[in-house]
C-alpha positions in Angstrom: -17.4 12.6 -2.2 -13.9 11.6 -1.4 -14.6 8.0 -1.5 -15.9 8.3 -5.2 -12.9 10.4 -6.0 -10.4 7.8 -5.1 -12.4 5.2 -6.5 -12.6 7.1 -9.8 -9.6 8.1 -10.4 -7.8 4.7 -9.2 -10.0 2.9 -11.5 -9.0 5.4 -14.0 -4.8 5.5 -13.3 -5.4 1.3 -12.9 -6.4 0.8 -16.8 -3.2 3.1 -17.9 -0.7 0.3 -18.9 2.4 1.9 -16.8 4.6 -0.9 -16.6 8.8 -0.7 -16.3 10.8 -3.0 -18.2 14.2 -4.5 -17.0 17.2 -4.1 -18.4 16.3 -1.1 -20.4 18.6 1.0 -22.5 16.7 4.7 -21.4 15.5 6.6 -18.3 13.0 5.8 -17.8 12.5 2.4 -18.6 9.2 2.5 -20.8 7.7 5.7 -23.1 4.6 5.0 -21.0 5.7 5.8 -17.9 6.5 9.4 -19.4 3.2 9.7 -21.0 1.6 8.9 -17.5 3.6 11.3 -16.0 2.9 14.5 -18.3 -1.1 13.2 -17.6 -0.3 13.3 -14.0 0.8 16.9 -13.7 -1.8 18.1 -15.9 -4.4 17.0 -13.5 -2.2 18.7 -10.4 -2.3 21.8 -12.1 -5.8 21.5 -12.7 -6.4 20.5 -9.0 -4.7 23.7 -8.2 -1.0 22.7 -7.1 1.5 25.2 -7.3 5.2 24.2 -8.6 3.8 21.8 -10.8 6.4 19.9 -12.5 7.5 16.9 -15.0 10.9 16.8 -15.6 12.6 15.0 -18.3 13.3 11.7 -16.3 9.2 11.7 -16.0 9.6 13.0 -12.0 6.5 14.6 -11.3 6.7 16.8 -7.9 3.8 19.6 -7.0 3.6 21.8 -4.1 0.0 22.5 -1.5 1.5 25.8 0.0 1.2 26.0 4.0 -1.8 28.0 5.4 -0.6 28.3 8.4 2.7 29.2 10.4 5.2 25.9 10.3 8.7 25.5 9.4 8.0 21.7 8.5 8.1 20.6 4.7 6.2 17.2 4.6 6.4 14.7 1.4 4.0 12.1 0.2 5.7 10.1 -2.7 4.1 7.2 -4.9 5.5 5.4 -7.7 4.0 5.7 -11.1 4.8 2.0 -13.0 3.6 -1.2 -12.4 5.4 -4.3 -12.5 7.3 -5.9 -15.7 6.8 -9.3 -14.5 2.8 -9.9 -14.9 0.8 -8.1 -17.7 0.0 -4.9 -17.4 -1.9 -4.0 -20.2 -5.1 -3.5 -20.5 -6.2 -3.9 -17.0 -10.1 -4.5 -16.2 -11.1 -3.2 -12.6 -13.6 -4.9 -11.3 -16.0 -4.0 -8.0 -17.0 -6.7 -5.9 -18.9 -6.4 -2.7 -17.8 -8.9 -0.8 -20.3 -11.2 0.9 -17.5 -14.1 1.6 -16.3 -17.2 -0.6 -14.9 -17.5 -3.7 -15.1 -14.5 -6.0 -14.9 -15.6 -9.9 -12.4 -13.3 -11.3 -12.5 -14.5 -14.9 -10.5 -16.2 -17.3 -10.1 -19.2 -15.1 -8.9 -17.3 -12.0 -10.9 -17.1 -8.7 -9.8 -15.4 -5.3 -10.5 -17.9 -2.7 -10.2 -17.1 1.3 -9.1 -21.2 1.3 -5.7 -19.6 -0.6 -5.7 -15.7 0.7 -7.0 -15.5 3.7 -6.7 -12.1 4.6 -9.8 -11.6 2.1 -12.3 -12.9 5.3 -11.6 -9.3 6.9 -13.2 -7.0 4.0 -16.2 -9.5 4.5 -19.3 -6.8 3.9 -17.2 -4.3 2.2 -16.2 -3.2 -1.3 -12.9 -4.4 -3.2 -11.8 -3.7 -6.2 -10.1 -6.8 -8.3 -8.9 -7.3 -11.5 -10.5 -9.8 -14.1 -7.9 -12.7 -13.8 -5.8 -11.7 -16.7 -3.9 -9.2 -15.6 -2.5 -7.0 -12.7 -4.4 -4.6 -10.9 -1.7 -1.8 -10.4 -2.8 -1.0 -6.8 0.8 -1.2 -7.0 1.3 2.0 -6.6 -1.5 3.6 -8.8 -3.6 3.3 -5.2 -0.9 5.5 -3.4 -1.2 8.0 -6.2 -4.8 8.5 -6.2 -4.6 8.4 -2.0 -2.2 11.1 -2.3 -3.8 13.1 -5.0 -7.2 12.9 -3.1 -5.7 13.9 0.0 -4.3 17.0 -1.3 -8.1 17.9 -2.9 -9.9 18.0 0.1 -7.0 19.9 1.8 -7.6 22.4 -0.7 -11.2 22.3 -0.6 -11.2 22.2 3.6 -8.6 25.2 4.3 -9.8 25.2 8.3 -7.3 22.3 8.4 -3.9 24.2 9.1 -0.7 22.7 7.7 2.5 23.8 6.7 3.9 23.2 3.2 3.2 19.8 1.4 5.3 18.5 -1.3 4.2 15.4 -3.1 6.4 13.3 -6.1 5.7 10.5 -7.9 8.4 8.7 -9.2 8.9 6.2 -12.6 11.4 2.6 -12.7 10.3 1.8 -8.7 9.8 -2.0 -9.6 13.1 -2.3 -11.5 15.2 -0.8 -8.5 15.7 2.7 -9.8 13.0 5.0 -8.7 15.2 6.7 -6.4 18.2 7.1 -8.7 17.7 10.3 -10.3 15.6 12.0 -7.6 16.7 15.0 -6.6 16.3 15.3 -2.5 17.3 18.8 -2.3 14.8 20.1 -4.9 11.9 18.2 -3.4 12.8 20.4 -0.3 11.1 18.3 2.2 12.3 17.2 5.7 10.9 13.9 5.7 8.7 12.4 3.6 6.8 9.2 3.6 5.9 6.8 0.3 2.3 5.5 0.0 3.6 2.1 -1.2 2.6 -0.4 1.4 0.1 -3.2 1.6 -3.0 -4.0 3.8 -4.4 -1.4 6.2 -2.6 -0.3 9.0 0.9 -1.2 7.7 3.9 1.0 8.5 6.9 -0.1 7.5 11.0 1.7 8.0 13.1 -1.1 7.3 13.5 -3.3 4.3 15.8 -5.6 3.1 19.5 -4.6 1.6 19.3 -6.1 -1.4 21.6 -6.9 -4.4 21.3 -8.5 -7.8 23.6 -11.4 -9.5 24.2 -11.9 -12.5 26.2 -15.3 -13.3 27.4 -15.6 -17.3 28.0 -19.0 -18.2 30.7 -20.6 -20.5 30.1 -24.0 -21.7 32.4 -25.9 -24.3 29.9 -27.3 -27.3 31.0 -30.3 -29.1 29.2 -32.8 -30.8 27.7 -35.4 -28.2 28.9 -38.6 -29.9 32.3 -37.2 -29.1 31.3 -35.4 -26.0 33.3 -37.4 -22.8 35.7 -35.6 -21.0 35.8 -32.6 -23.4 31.7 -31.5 -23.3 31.0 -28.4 -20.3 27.2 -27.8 -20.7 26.5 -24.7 -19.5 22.9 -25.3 -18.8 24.4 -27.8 -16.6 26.8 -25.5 -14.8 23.7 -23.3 -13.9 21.8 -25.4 -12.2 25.0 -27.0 -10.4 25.5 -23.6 -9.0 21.5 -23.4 -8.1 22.1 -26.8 -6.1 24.8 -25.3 -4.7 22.7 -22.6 -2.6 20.5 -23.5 0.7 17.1 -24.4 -0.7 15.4 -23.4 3.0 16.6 -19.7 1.9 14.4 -19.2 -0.8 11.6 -17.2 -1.1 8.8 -19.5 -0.6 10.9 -21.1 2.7 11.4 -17.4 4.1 9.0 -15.0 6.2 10.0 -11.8 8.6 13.9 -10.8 8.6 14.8 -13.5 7.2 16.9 -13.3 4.1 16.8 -15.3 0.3 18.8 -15.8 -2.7 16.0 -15.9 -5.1 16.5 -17.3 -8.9 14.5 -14.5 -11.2 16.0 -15.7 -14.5 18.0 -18.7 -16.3 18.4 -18.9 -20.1 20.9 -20.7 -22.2 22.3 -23.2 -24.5 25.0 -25.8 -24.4 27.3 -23.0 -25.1 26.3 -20.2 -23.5 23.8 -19.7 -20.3 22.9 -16.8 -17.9 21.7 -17.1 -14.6 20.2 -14.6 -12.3 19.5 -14.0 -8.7 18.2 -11.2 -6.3 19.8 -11.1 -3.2 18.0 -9.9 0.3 18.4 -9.8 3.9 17.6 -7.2 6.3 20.5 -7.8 8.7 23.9 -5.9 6.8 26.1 -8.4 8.1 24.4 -11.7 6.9 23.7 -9.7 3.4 27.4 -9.2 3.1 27.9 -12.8 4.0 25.6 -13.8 1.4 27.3 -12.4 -1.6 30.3 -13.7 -0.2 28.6 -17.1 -0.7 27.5 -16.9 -4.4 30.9 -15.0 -5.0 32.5 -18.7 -3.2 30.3 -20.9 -5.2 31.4 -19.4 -8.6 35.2 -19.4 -7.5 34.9 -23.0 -6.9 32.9 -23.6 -10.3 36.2 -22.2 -11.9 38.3 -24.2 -10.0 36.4 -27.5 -10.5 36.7 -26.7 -14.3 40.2 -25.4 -14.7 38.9 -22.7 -16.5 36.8 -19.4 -16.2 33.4 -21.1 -16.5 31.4 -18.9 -14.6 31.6 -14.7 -14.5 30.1 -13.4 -11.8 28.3 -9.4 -11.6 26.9 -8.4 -8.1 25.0 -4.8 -8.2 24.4 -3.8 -4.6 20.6 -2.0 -5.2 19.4 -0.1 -2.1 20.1 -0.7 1.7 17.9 -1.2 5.1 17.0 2.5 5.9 16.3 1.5 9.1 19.5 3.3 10.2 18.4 6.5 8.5 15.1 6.4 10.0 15.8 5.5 14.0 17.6 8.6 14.0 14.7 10.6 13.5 11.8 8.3 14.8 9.5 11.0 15.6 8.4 10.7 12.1 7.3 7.2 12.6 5.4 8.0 15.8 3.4 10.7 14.0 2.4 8.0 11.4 1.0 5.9 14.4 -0.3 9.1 16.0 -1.9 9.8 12.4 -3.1 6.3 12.0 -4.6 6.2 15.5 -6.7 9.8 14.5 -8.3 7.8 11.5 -9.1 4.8 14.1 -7.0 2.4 12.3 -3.8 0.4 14.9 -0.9 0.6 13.3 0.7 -2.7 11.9 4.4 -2.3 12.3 6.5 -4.4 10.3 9.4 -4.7 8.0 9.3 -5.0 4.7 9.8 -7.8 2.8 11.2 -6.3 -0.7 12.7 -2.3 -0.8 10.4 0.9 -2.0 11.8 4.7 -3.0 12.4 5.4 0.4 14.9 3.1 1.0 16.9 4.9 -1.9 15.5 8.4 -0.3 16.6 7.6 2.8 20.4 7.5 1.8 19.6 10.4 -0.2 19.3 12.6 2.8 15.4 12.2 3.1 14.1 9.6 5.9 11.5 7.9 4.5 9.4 5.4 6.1 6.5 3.7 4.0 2.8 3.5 4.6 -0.2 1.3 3.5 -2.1 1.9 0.5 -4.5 -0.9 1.1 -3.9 -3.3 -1.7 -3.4 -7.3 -1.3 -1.5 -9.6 -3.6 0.9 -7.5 -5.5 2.1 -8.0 -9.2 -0.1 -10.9 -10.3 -3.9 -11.7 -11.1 -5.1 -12.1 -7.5 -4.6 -8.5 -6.5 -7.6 -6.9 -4.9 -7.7 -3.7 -2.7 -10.7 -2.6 -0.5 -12.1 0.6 -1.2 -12.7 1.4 2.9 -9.0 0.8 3.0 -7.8 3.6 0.4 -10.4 6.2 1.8 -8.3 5.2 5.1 -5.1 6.2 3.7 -6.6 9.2 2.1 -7.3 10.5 5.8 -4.1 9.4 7.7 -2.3 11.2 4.5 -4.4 14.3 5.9 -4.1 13.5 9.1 -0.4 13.2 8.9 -0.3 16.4 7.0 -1.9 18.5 9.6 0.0 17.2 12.6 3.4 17.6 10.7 3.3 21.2 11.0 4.2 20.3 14.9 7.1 18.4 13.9 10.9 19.9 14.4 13.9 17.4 13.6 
């Protein structure tokens, strides 16, 4: 019953076209993300959920009262938009059993073990993918059908004790700014956890400080016949700067704690160009000396040109909460412990990007982040195996039980 519950209403959340949008003049980002959200805590209340609520920023929280004696307030948070930077709309879900090899996804796509080779361990099982055009949304729509599912069969199984249960899901994650408006002492929770993570068994509490530059451009335009020694292309100045940056500290060089400066963006003319990076590294130190590098390069740009050529914008966007979370690792440990109940090891890892919780974390609620079972994040080869959210579903449960022991 709980697996075609989850199943459903994934499937169901997954074909709602939820995506954020950078750059965005509103709160949140995208009209869809509010209309997901007012969906969302209609089906809480129908559930039975008490303290429903969608506020005007499209925050849903909801509260499973305690049934037993426990001073402990527990959160499980998932992110309601998808990301801006593959389609999003009108997603197909399509279930696969897997029986190894290539699995024709459509429109030209196939997911190949000879490319992801973490498919060969959900050989014999059920996955859900998408039909090659589009996302899958597993990213987070999977956490908020794990979480909602969780909280049904709490209801429905009352013999498992627990204390009070607060759940949120949040819009704008993917463009940085999930965390931005939530208010931590509303929620009420001690700790909480986001269901925001990867393949099974992941547990994650640390992530990467990260930090977004934007570079503006200035060239000087003049006819090209006429063009030496008076000519600045700014196209040109762009990628001078890009040349200017370690190429073995890009993404596609990098794995673990190590760090990137990672070009999302470059348009321009002769005139005028924009260039923009996102900056990461999980050590505060070398992140600082980072910044300090693009802030250098620019500096020297100027210089070189005699003029100000290049205007540099650095946003610091969320930091490593591992320092918010070591403090109170107990909460980590009864993710294992929780993980260990459902029979699945715990993968313990950092995280290679940021989720709510880092934001949460700074907020004044630790936040450590936990699988939701998905593979292949924000592009056409996503797939998720359905043995993996039912998994989630009962360390969520499991977690929520065993919380009720918990004193920080």
């Amino acid at each position: 019953m709980t697996r075609q519950k989850v199943i459903d209403r994934f499937i169901a959340y997954a074909k709602i076209h939820t995506a954020s949008a950078h750059d965005a003049q509103q709160f949140p980002s995208t009209d869809r993300q509010r209309e997901f959200a007012a969906r969302l805590a209609a089906e809480l209340r129908q559930l039975g959920l008490e303290e429903v609520n969608c506020n005007a920023d499209a925050y849903v929280t909801a509260t499973l009262p305690a049934n037993c004696d426990s001073p402990t307030v527990v959160g499980f948070i998932a992110h309601i938009d998808t990301s801006p930077d593959f389609n999003g709309h009108n997603v197909n879900p399509k279930t696969v059993h897997y029986v190894g090899g290539d699995i024709e996804l459509g429109n030209g796509r196939r997911l190949s073990p000879t490319q992801f080779p973490e498919l060969t361990a959900y050989c014999g099982q059920d996955i859900i993918t998408t039909d090659g055009a589009t996302l899958l949304g597993a990213d987070d729509k999977a956490g908020i059908a794990e979480i909602i599912t969780a909280m049904e069969y709490l209801l429905a199984n009352p013999h498992i004790k627990h204390g009070k249960i607060r759940i949120a899901f949040t819009p704008d994650e993917e463009v940085g700014n999930g965390a931005s408006r939530f208010d931590v002492a509303t929620f009420g929770a001690h700790f909480a956890y986001t269901i925001d993570g990867g393949g099974i068994g992941e547990l994650e509490f640390e992530n990467f400080n990260a930090a977004t530059a934007k570079i503006t451009l200035h060239g000087r335009s003049v006819h090209p016949g006429y063009a030496k020694n008076i000519m600045v292309n700014a196209i040109l100045l762009a990628t001078e700067i890009n040349a200017m940056l370690p190429p073995e500290q890009r993404p596609e060089h990098t794995e673990g704690y190590e760090g990137f400066f990672h070009c999302v963006a470059l348009n321009g003319t002769v005139e005028h160009a924009e260039l923009t990076y996102i900056i990461r590294d999980h050590n505060r130190n070398a992140f600082e000396k980072r910044k300090e590098l693009i802030t250098n390069i620019c500096s020297f740009i100027n210089k070189k040109y005699d003029y100000p050529a290049a205007d540099l914008v650095i946003d610091d966007v969320y930091y490593n909460m591992r320092e918010k979370i070591e403090p109170v690792y107990q909460i980590v440990e009864l993710a294992e412990k929780a993980m260990r109940q459902a029979g699945i090891e715990p993968v313990i890892k950092p995280i290679r990007g940021g989720t709510d919780g880092a934001g949460l974390s700074y907020k004044g609620l630790p936040c450590p982040n936990l699988f939701t079972g998905g593979h292949n994040f924000h592009g056409p080869f996503e797939f998720i195996p359905i043995q993996s959210m039912c998994m989630a579903v009962d360390v969520i449960v499991k977690i929520a039980e065993n919380a009720k022991d918990i004193r920080l």
